[in-house]
C-alpha positions in Angstrom: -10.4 -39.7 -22.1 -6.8 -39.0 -21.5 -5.6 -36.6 -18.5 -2.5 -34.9 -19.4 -0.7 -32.9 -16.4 0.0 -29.6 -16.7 2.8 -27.5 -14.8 2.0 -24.0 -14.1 4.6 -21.4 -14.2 2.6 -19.7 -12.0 0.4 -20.2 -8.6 -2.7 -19.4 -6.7 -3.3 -19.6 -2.9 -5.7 -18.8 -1.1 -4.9 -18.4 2.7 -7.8 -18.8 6.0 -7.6 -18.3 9.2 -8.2 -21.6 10.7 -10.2 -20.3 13.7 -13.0 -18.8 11.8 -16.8 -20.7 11.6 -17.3 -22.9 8.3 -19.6 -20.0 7.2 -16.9 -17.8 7.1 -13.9 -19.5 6.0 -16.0 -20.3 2.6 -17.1 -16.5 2.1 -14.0 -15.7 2.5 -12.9 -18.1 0.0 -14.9 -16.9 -2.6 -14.5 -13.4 -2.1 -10.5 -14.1 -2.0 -11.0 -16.1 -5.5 -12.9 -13.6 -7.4 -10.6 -11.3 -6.8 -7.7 -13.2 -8.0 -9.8 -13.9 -11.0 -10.1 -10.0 -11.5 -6.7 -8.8 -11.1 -5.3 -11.7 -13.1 -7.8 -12.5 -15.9 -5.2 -14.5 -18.2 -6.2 -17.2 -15.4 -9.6 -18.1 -16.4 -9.7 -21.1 -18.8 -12.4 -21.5 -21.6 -16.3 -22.0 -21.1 -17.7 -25.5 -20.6 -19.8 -27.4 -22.4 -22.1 -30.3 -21.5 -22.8 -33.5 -23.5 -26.0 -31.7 -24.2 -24.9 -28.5 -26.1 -25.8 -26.3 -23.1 -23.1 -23.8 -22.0 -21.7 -22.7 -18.9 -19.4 -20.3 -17.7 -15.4 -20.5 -17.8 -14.0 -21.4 -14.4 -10.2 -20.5 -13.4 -7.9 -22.6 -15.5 -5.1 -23.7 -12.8 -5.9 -25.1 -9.3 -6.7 -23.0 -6.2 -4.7 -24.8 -3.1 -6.7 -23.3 -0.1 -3.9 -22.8 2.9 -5.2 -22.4 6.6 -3.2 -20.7 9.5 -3.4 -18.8 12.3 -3.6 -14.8 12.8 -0.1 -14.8 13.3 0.6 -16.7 10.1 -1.3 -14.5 8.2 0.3 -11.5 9.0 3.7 -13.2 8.4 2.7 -14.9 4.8 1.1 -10.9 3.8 4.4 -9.8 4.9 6.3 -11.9 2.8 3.8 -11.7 -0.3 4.2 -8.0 -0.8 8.0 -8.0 0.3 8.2 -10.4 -2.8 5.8 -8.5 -5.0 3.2 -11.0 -5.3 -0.2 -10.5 -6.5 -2.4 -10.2 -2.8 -6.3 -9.9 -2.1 -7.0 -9.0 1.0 -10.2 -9.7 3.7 -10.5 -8.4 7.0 -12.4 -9.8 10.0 -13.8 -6.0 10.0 -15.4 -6.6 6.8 -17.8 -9.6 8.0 -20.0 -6.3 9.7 -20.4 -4.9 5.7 -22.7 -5.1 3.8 -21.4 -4.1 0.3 -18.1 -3.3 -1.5 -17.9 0.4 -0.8 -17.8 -0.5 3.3 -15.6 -3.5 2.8 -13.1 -1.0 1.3 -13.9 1.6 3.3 -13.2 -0.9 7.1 -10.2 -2.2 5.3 -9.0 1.5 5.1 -9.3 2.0 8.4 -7.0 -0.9 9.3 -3.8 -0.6 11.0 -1.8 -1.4 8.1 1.0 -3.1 10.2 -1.0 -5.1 11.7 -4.1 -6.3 9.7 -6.7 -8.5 11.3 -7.0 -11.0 8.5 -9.8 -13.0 7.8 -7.7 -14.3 4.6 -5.3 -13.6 1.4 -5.3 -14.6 -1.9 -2.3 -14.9 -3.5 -0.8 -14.9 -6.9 2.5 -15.1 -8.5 5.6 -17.8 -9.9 5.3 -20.6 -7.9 8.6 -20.7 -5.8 8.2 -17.1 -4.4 4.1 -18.1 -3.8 5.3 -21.6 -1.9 7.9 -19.0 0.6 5.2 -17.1 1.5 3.0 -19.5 2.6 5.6 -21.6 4.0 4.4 -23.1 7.4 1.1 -23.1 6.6 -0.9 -26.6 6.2 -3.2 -27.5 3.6 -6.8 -26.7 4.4 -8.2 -30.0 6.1 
């Protein structure tokens, strides 16, 4: 089987704070990822298929880099995402407490919308403006 390397136009980052339990960091993950998927469907590739026949479902086509930071750099790579016009899904610490969409949205709301307790951000968008947004943060270890 040959690999052949594709370069993407575009990029997809999802962004944790580092200080949150393993729990956490992962829900937020997924919640951060399936909301990318949403608001960009063109990124989901095609359905799998096993050696056997049997199907399964289509998975996002590009990688997913998964960024950690502090609170601080959190608030600092949102700021730059929407300055830029980037593609951003949000979670709150707030929204941990919920127990459904409707109260995620509803805590999120409430949030001082300077100054954001993140849990996280998903981001979207051309790769150069996506790499200065979440310039200083690591890689995920």
């Amino acid at each position: 089987m040959s690999e052949t390397k594709v370069a993407f136009e575009t990029k997809i980052v999802i962004a944790v704070r580092e200080d949150l339990a393993t729990w956490q960091k992962l829900n937020v993950t997924a919640f951060l990822a399936s909301g990318l998927a949403a608001a960009i469907p063109d990124c989901i590739g095609q359905a799998y298929t096993d050696a056997a026949g049997r199907r399964y479902t289509a998975l996002c086509g590009q990688p997913i880099l998964v960024f950690a930071g502090t609170l601080d750099d959190l608030r600092r790579t949102h700021d730059r995402a929407v300055a830029q016009g980037l593609t951003v899904a949000p979670y709150v610490t707030a929204m941990f407490a919920t127990g459904h969409d409707a109260a995620n949205r509803a805590v999120f709301a409430e949030g001082d919308a300077m100054a954001q307790h993140w849990a996280g951000l998903g981001l979207h968008g051309g790769r150069k403006v996506v790499d200065k947004a979440v310039k200083g943060l690591k890689l995920h270890p």
